[in-house]
N, C-alpha and C positions, 0 to 999 in steps of 0.2 A: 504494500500500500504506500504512496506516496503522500511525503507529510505536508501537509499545509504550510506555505513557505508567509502568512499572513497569521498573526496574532491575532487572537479577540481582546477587545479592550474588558475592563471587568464587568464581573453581571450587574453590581452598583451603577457604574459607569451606563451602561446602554439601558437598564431599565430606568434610571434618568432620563434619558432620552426617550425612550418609548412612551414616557408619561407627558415630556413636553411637547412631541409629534402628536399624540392622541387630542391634547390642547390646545396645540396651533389649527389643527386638522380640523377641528370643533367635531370629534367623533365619539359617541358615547359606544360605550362595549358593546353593545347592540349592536350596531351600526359598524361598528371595525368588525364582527364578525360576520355581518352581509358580507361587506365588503370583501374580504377574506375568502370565506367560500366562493362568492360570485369569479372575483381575479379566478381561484386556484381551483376551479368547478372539473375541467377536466380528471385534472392529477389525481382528484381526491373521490371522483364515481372510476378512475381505474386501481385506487388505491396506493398512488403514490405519494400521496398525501393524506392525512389527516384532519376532518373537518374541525375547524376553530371553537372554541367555546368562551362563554365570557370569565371564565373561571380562571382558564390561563392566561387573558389577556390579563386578568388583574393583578394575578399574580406575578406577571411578566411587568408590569408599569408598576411595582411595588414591592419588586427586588428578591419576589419568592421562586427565585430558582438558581443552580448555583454550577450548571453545567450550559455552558451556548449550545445546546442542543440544534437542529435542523429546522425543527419549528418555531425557537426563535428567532433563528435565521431568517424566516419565511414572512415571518413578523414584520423583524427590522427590514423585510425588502418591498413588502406593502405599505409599510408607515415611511418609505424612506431615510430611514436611521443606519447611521454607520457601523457593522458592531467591530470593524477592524480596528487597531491603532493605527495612526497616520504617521508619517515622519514632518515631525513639529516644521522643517523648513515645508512642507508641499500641502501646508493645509487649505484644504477649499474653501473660499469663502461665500460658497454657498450654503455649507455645511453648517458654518458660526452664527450664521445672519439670522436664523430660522429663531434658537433660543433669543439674542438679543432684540430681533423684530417683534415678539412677542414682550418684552422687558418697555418698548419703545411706547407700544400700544398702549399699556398698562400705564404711564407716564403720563401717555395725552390723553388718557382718561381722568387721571388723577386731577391735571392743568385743567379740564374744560369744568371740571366739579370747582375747580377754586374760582374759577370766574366766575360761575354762577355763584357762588357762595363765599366772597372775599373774607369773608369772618373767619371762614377755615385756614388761612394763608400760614398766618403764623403757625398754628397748630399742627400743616402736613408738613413746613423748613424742620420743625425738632423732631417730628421722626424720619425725615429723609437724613438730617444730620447723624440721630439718631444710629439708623441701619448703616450708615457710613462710617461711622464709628465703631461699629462689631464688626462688619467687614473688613477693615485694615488691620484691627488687632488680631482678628484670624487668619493676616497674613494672605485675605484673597486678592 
């Protein structure tokens, strides 16, 4: 058997991701399992695959598994989630954009509540200060 010359990044690491792709995607477990079967409807009435459940999917965006098994694989290639590691110089920035496009959103949500509501102004600076301040001292 020839060995995979590509690393999986950890199961922490990608089920992170599976959880933020299921959020970006706006797809509730239900809905990533249509999806799922529908994509993979061949493979899986000739039994090459394995029909999805919402069971795994949860378990899979909430770190309860601890082998990259093939059906995670199958996951991360329907949700478009990397599960390789990349070499830090070749990273996609396609890849990056996804979590912080989502960070972006959440922001100008934030912004359009303070306009409407300038009384909150002060109140969202000390917890942006706030979360800014446990972020560094954790060294992210």
């Amino acid at each position: 058997m020839k060995k995979n010359q590509f690393k999986y990044r950890s199961c922490s690491q990608i089920s992170a991701d599976i959880e933020i792709a299921l959020e970006y995607k706006g797809l509730t477990l239900s809905e990533c399992v249509e999806a799922f079967d529908s994509r993979y409807d061949a493979e899986i009435a000739k039994g090459k695959k394995l029909p999805m459940n919402k069971d795994f999917i949860s378990r899979a965006k909430n770190g309860g598994f601890k082998v990259v098994s093939r059906r995670v694989l199958d996951l991360c290639e329907l949700l478009d989630v990397n599960p390789y590691e990349t070499d830090k110089k070749m990273i996609n920035m396609d890849q990056v954009e996804v979590p912080f496009g989502q960070l972006k959103k959440e922001f100008e949500n934030v912004e359009k509540i303070v306009r409407k509501r300038p009384d909150l102004e002060k109140k969202v600076k000390i917890i942006l200060r706030s979360i800014a301040d446990i972020v560094s001292v954790q060294g992210v």
